[in-house]
C-alpha positions in Angstrom: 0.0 0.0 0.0 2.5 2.5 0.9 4.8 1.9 -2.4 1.0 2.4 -3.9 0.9 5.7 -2.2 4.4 7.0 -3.0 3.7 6.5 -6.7 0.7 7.5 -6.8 2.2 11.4 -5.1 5.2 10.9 -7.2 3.3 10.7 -10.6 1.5 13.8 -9.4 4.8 15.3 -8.8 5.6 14.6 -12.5 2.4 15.6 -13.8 2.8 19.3 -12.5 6.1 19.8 -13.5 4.8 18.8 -16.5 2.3 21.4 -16.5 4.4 24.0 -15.4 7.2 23.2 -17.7 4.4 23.6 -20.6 3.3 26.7 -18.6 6.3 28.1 -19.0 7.3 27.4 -22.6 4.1 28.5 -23.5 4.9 32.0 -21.7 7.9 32.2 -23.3 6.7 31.6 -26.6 3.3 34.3 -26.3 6.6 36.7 -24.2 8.5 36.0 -27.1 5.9 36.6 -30.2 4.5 39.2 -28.3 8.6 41.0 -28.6 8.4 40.5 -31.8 4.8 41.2 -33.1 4.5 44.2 -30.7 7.5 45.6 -29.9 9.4 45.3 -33.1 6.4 44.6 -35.2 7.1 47.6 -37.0 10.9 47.6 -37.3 10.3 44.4 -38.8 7.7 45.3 -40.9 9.9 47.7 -42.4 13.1 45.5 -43.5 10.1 43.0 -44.8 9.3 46.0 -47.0 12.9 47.5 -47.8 13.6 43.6 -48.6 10.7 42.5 -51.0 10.2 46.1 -52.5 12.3 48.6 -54.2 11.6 52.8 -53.8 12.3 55.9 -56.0 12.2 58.9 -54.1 9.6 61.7 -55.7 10.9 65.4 -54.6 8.3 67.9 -53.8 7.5 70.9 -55.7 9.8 73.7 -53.6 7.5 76.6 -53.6 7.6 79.8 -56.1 8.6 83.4 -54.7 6.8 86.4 -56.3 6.8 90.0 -56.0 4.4 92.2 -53.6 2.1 91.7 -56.9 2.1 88.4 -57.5 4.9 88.6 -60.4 6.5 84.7 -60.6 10.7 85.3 -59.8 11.0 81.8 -59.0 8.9 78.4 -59.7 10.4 75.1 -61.1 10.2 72.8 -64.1 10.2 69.3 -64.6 13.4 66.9 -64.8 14.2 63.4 -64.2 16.6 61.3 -62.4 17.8 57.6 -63.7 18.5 55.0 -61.7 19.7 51.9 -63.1 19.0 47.9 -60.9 21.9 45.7 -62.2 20.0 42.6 -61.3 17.0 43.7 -63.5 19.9 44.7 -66.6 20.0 41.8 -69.1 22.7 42.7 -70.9 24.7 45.5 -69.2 27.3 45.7 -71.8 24.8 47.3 -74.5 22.9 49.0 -71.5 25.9 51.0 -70.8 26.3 51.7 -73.9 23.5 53.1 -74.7 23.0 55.4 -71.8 26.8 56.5 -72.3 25.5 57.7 -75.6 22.7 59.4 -74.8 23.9 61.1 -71.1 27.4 61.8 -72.8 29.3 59.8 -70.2 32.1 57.4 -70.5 31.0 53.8 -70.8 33.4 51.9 -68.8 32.3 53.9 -65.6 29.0 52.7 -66.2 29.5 49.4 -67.1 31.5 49.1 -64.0 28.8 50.7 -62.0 26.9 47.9 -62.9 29.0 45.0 -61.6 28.4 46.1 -57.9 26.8 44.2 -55.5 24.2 46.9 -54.5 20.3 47.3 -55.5 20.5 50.1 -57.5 22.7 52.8 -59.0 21.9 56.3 -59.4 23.1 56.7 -63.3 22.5 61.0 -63.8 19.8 63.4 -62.4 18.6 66.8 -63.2 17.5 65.0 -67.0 15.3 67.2 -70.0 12.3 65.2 -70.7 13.5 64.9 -74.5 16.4 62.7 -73.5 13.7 60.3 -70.7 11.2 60.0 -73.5 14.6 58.3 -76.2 15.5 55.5 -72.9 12.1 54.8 -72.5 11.3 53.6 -76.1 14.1 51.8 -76.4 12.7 49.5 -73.7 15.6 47.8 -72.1 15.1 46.5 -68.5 16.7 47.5 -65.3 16.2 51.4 -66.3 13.8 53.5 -63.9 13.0 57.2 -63.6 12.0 59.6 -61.0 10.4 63.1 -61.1 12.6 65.8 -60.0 11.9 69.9 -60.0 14.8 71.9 -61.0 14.4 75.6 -59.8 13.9 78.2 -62.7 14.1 81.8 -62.5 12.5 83.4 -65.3 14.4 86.6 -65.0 17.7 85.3 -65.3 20.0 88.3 -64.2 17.5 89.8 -61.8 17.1 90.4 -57.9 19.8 87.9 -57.5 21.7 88.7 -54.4 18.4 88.9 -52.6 16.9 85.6 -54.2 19.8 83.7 -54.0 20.1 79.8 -55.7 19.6 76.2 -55.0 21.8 73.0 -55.0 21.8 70.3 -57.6 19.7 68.5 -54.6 16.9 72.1 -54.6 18.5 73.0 -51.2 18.6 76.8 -50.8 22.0 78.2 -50.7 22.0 81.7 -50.0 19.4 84.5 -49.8 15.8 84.1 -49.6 16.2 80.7 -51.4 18.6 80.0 -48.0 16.4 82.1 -45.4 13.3 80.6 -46.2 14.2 77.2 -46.7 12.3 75.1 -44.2 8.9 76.6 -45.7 9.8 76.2 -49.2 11.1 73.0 -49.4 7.9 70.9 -49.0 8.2 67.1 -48.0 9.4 64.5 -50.3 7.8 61.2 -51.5 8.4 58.1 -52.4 7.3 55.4 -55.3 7.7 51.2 -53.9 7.6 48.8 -56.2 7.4 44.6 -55.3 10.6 43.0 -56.5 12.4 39.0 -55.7 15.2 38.6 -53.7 17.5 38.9 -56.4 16.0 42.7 -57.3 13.5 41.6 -59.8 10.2 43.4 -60.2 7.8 40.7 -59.8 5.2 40.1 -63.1 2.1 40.9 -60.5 3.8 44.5 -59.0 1.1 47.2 -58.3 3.2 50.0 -57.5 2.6 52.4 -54.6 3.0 56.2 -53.9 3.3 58.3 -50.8 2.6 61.3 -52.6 5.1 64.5 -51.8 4.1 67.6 -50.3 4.5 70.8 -52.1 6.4 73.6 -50.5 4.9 76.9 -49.2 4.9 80.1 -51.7 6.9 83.3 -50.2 5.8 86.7 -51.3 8.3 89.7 -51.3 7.9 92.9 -50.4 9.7 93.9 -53.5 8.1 95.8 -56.6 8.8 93.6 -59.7 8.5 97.2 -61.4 10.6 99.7 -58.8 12.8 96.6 -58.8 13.6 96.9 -62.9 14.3 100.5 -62.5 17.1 99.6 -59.6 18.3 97.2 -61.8 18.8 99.9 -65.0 20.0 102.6 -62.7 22.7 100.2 -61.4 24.3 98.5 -64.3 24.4 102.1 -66.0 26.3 103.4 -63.0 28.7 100.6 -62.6 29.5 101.2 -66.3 29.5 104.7 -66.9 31.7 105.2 -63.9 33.6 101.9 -64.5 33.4 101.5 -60.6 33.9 98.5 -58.4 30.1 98.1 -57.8 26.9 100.2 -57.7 24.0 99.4 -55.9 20.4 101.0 -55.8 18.1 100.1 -52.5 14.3 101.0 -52.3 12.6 101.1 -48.7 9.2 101.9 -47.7 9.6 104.9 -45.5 6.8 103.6 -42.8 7.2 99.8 -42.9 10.5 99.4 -43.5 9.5 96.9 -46.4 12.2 96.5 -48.6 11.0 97.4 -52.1 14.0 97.0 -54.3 17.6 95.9 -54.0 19.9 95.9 -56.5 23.5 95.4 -57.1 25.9 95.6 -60.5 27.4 93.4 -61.3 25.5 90.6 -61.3 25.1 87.1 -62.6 22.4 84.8 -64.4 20.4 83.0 -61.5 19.8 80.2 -64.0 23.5 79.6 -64.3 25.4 80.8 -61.4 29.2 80.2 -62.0 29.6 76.9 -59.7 33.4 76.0 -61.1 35.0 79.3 -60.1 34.3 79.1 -55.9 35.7 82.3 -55.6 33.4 84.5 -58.6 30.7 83.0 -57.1 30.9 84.3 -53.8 31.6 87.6 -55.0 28.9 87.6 -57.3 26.5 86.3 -54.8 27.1 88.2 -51.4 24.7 90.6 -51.0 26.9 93.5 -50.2 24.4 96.0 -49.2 23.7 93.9 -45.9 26.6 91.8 -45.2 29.2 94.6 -46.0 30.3 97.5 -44.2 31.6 101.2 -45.4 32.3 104.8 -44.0 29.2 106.4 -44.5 30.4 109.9 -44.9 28.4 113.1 -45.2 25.1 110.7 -45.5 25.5 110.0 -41.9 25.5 114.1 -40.7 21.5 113.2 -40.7 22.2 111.6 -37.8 24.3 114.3 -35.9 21.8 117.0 -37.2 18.7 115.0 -35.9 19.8 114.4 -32.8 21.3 117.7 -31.9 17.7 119.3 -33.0 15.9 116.4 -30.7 17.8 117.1 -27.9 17.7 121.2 -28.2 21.4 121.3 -29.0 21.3 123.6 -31.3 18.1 125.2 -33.8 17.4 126.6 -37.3 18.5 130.0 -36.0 22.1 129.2 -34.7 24.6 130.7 -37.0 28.3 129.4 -37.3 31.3 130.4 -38.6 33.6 127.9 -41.0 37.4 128.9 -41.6 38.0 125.3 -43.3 39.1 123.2 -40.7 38.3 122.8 -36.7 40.8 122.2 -34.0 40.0 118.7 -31.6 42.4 117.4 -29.1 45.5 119.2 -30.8 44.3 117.9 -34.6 43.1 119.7 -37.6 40.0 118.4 -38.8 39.6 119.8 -42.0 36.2 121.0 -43.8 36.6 119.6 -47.5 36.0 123.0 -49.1 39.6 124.9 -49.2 39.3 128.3 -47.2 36.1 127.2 -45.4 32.3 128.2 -46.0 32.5 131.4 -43.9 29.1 132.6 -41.8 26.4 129.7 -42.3 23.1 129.5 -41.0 22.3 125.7 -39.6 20.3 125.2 -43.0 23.1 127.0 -45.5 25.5 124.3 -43.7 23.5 121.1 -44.4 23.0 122.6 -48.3 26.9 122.7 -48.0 27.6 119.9 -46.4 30.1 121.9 -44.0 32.4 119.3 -42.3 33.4 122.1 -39.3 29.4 122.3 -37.8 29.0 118.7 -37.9 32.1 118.7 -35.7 31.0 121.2 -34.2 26.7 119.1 -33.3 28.6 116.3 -31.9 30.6 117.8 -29.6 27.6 119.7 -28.6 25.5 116.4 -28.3 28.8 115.0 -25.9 29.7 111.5 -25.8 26.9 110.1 -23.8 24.3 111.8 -25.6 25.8 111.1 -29.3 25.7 107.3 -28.1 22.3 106.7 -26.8 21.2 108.2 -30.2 23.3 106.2 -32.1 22.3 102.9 -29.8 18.2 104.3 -30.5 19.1 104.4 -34.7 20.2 100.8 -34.0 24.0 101.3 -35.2 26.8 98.4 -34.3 24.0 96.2 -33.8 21.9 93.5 -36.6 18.2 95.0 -37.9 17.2 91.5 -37.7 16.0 91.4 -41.4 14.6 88.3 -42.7 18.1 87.7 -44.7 21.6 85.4 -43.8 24.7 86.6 -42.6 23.8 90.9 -41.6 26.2 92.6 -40.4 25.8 94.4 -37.4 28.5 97.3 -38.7 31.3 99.1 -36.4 31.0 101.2 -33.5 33.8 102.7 -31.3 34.0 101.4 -27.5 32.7 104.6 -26.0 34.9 104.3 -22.9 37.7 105.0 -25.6 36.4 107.0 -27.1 38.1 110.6 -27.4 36.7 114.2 -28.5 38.7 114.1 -31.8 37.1 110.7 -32.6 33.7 112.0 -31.7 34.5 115.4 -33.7 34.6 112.6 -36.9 32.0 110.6 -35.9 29.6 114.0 -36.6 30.1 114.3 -40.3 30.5 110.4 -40.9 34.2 108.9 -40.3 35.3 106.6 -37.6 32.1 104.7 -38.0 31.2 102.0 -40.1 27.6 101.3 -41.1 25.9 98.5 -44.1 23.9 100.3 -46.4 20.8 98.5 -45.1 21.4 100.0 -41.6 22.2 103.3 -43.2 18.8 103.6 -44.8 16.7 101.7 -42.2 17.4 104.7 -39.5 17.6 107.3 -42.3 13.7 106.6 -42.8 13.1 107.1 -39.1 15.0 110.9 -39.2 11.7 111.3 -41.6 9.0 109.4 -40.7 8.2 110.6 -37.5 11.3 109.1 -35.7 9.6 105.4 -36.2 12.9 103.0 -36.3 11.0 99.8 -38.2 12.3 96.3 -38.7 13.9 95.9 -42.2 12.2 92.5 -43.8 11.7 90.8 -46.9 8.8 88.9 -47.0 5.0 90.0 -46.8 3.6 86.7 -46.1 3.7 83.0 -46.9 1.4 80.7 -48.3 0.2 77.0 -48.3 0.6 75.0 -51.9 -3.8 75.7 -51.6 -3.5 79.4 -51.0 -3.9 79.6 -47.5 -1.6 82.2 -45.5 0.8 80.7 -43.1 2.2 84.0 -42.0 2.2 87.6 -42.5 5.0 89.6 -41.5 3.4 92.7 -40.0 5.6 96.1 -39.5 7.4 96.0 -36.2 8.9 99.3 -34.8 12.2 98.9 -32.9 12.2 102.3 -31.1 11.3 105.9 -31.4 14.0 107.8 -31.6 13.3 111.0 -32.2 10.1 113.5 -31.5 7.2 114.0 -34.8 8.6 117.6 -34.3 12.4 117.0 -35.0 11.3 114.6 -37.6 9.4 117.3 -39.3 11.8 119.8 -39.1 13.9 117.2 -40.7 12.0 116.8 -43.7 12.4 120.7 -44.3 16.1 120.8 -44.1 16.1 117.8 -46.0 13.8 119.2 -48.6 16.2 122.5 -49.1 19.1 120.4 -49.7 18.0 119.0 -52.6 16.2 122.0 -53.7 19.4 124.2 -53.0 22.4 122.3 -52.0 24.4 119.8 -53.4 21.2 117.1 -54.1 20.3 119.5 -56.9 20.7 116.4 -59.1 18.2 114.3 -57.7 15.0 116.9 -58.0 12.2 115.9 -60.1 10.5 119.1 -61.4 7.0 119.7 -59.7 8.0 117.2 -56.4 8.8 117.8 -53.3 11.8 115.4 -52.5 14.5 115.7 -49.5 17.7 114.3 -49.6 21.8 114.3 -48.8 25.0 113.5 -50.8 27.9 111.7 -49.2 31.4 111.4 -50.4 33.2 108.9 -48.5 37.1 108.6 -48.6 38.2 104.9 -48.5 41.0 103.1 -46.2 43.5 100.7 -47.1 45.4 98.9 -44.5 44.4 101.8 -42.1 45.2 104.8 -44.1 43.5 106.7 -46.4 43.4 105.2 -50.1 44.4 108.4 -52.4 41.7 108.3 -55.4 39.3 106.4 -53.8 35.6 106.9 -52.9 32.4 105.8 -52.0 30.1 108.3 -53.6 26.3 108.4 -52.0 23.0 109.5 -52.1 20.2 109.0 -49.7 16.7 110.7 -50.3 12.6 110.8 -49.6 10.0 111.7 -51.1 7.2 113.0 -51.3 9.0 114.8 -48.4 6.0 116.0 -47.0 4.4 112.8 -46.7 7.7 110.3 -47.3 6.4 106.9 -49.0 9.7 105.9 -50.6 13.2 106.2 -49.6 16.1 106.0 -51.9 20.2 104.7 -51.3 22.4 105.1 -54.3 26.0 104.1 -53.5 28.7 103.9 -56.1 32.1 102.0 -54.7 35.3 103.5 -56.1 33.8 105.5 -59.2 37.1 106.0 -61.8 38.5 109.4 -62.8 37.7 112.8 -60.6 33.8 113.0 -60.8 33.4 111.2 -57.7 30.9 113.3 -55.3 27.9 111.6 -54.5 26.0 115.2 -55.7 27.2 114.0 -59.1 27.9 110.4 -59.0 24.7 109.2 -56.8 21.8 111.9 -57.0 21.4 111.9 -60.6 20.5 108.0 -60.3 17.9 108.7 -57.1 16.2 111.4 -59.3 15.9 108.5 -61.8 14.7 106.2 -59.4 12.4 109.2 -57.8 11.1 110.0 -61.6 10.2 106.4 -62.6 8.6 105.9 -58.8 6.2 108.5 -59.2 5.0 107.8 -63.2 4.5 103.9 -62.1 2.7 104.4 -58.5 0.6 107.7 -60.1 2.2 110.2 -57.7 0.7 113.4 -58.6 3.3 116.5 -58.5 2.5 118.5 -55.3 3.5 122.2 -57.9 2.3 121.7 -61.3 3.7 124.8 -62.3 7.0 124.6 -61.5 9.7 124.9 -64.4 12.6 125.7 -62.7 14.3 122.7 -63.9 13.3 123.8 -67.8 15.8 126.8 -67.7 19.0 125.9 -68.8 22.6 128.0 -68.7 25.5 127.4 -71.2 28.6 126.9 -69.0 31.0 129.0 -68.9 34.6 128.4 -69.7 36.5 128.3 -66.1 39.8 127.0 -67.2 42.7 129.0 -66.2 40.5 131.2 -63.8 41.4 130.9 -59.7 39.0 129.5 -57.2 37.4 132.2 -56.3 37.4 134.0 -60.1 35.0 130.4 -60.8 33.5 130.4 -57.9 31.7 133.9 -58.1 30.6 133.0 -62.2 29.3 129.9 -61.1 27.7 131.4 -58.2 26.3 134.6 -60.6 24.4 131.8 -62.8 23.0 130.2 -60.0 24.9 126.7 -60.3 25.7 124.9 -57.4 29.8 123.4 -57.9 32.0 120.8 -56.1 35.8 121.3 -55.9 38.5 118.8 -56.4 42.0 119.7 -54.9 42.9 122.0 -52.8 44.4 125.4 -54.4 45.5 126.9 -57.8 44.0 127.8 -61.1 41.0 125.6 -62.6 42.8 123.0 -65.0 39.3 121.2 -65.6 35.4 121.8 -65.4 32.6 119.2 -65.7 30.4 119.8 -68.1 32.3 121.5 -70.8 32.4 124.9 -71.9 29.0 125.2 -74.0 27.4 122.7 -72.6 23.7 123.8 -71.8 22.9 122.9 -68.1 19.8 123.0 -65.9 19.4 126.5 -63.3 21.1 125.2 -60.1 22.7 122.4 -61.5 25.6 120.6 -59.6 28.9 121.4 -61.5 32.5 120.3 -61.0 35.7 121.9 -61.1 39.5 120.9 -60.3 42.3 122.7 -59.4 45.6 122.2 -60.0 46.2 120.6 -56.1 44.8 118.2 -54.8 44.5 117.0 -51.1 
């Protein structure tokens, strides 16, 4: 009985470690399936996929820039890419062969190509249609295509430091095409097709698409129109004056919208020149925001503004100009020989006297000088919508000294970009508003809906409606009667200020070289536009920016007004009809020119220093209009 017994427990023993041994495997197993179904079901799933099926990747649409009018500057046309499966090729010899003929590659590359052990070889991209539709109908097996969109500008040579270009892969490389990249790219797709182990397609394939997404439009602020005349009015500049570069910018006084940029020379957008590294990023830096330069009498704005803002000094001061002031034990010189003599504050903006600029920023001090300069946003970025801004150059003002200062008043010892320059330029004359600088107006959706706006932001005010206003008056008179002559459009009201800026080389000044300038608004008594004409390094004597620049604004001013339907605020006027022959001035002193120049009403610039006149510009005879700017040049020059 008792063996009975024990066998009896021990087969019960045996039966539940049976059971529990099953138990367990069987808890393993559903542990086991359930790691694999659930957890890396869909890791899995995906090397099942990459394993039985072959993809072609289908790259979205990048989105189209246009104007503030809808104008197209940039959209895309179809190419192709060609990818070639070496298991699928029956007879690679003649394949390669073929497709070395029709590509224009060499053979043995391809043919080697097709020996490796991989699933597929990318054979050329960035293919015309013509050349697709000759592969296809030859019909040879192992051959596949994909859609690709190659960017087209269809412009060529126009806004193209602002738009900037794409990689062979549609990847923006520099301006907008750069800026704006993560909205215009879109999101790729992809094409599968069912293939064997070997590579095959299999006789049953359906093929699949994961569509792409197209990318988002952008829409400029710039004026396809304003934008042609920039263009016109810098090429001509560059070439008449044979000069390293000349640039035309377009703001919108209120906004600070930028409405056209231009820059000569240039280069085809369709064909940028990828071998030579070097031309290309010349060609392609937009200079006007990533470069800097002496602004020169442009800046005195500045000084002036904030001298009148902060009761420094009125319309009724008078001052005296011998030619040159004394600072810290230097003599800062005026750049008219022998000085401008008694001057009201408005007779020394029209002549653009160095010695009361010196004379403002003094007044203002260092402390004052600087917080104006910190409200007008100098040494720092704008933060426009654009790569790689400089923020310009800005003296430490704990080193500053009174002498430095003294420059700092009529536009040396500081260092601006010409996008900074006329981004606080439109605050001296819109009410003291400082705006963001930007590009874009908005962005939209491949359906036409609007994913952004970029609304006007304003930075600071800087100075009072009242200064700003007496700005636009002084302003007005120095194009009326001082050296902006050039720029007037008869019957318009339009306020302005020449530069001339002297250029450094390894610290000292370069002899013969200058930056020659023109910044102006109009209508001045309501200012919509604002105008920067800057001509780097113009050849021969005629460099001042009354001569060089101003004749270009007025261009700019002229064709603003006939396109936007600006109605002339004096209808009557015809003060720029009446022409003078000029007289002959050779061989006459300074002051013998001077006084017949002055007796005919015609504003003049002087080159050198002392002596007799050796050379006028225009020529003797030649019929100029009443208060036109006029040049003449002594025998020394500074």
């Amino acid at each position: 009985m008792k063996s009975k017994y024990y066998s009896s427990v021990s087969m019960q023993k045996r039966l539940l470690a049976a059971v529990l041994s099953i138990t367990f495997i069987f808890i393993v197993l559903i542990g086991r399936l359930f790691f694999i179904q659930v957890l890396q079901g869909k890791d899995l799933q995906s090397k099942a996929i990459d394993q039985w099926t072959r993809d072609l990747p289908l790259q979205a649409e990048r989105g189209k820039i246009l104007d503030t009018q809808g104008q197209l500057l940039a959209t895309n046309y179809t190419t192709y890419s060609i990818y070639v499966r070496p298991n699928a090729v029956e007879d690679k010899l003649a394949v390669a062969g073929f497709l070395a003929k029709i590509l224009e590659k060499d053979q043995d590359k391809l043919y080697q190509s097709f020996q490796k052990s991989v699933s597929e070889v990318t054979i050329a991209r960035k293919i015309e249609k013509e050349k697709i539709d000759i592969i296809r109908t030859k019909g040879y097996k192992g051959i596949y295509f994909s859609e690709d969109n190659s960017r087209f500008y269809p412009y060529g040579d126009f806004l193209t430091q602002v738009m900037g270009f794409t990689n062979i892969d549609g990847v923006g490389q520099s301006g907008i095409e750069n800026y704006y990249e993560r909205y215009l790219k879109g999101v790729d797709g992809i094409t599968l097709t069912q293939t064997d182990i070997h590579g095959i397609e299999l006789k049953s394939n359906t093929d699949k698409y994961i569509p792409a997404i197209t990318g988002c439009d952008v829409v400029l602020t710039i004026d396809y129109e304003i934008q042609k005349l920039a263009q016109s009015a810098a090429l001509d500049a560059h070439k008449k004056y044979n000069s390293n570069s000349a640039s035309v910018l377009v703001m919108d006084v209120n906004t600070g919208a930028v409405v056209a940029m231009a820059t000569a020379p240039s280069y085809d957008l369709n064909n940028p020149p990828r071998d030579d590294i070097p031309l290309l990023n010349t060609l392609t830096k937009n200079k006007l925001i990533t470069d800097v330069f002496e602004p020169g009498s442009t800046f005195k704005i500045f000084t002036l503004s904030s001298a009148l803002d902060k009761n420094k000094t009125s319309l009724k001061e008078r001052f005296y100009d011998p030619g040159y002031r004394m600072v810290d034990g230097q003599r800062i010189k005026c750049w008219k020989s022998g000085g401008h003599g008694s001057q009201s504050l408005q007779e020394a903006v029209n002549n653009s006297c160095n010695s009361v600029f010196v004379d403002l920023a003094l007044k203002l001090g260092k402390n004052n000088f600087y917080d104006y300069l910190n409200a007008y946003g100098f040494g720092k970025a704008t933060g426009i919508d654009f790569p790689a801004e400089s923020k310009g150059i800005v003296m430490n003002k704990n080193s500053l000294k009174n002498v430095d200062l003294a420059r700092m008043g009529f536009g040396q010892a500081v260092a601006v970009t010409p996008l900074q320059l006329i981004t606080s330029a439109c605050a001296v004359v819109n009410g003291g508003k400082l705006m963001k600088p930007h590009f874009v107006k908005e962005i939209r959706s491949y359906d036409n809906k609007t994913v952004y706006i970029n609304n006007p932001v304003k930075t600071s005010q800087v100075i009072s409606e009242q200064t700003s206003s007496t700005m636009r008056e002084i302003l007005e008179k120095a194009v009326n009667s001082g050296s902006g002559r050039h720029a007037s459009v008869e019957g318009y009201k339009i306020g302005g200020k020449t530069g001339t800026a002297q250029k450094y080389e390894n610290g000292v000044i370069a002899r013969g070289k200058y930056v020659s300038s023109f910044i102006g608004f109009a209508p001045i008594d309501n200012p919509q536009y604002a105008v920067l004409v800057i001509v780097d390094e113009p050849a021969g004597y005629t460099y001042y920016g009354s001569m060089v620049a101003a004749p270009y604004a007025g261009f700019m001013f002229k064709g603003i007004f006939a396109y936007k339907g600006i109605e002339p605020s004096d209808k009557n006027s015809n003060d720029n009809a009446k022409v003078i022959e000029m007289p002959a001035l050779i061989g006459l002193s300074y002051s013998q020119a001077a006084t017949k120049l002055s007796s005919l009403g015609l504003q003049f610039e002087v080159a050198g220093t002392s002596g007799k006149v050796i050379d006028q510009v225009p020529a003797v005879g030649v019929m100029v209009e009443k208060k036109a700017v006029t040049l003449i040049r002594l025998e020394k020059e500074e």
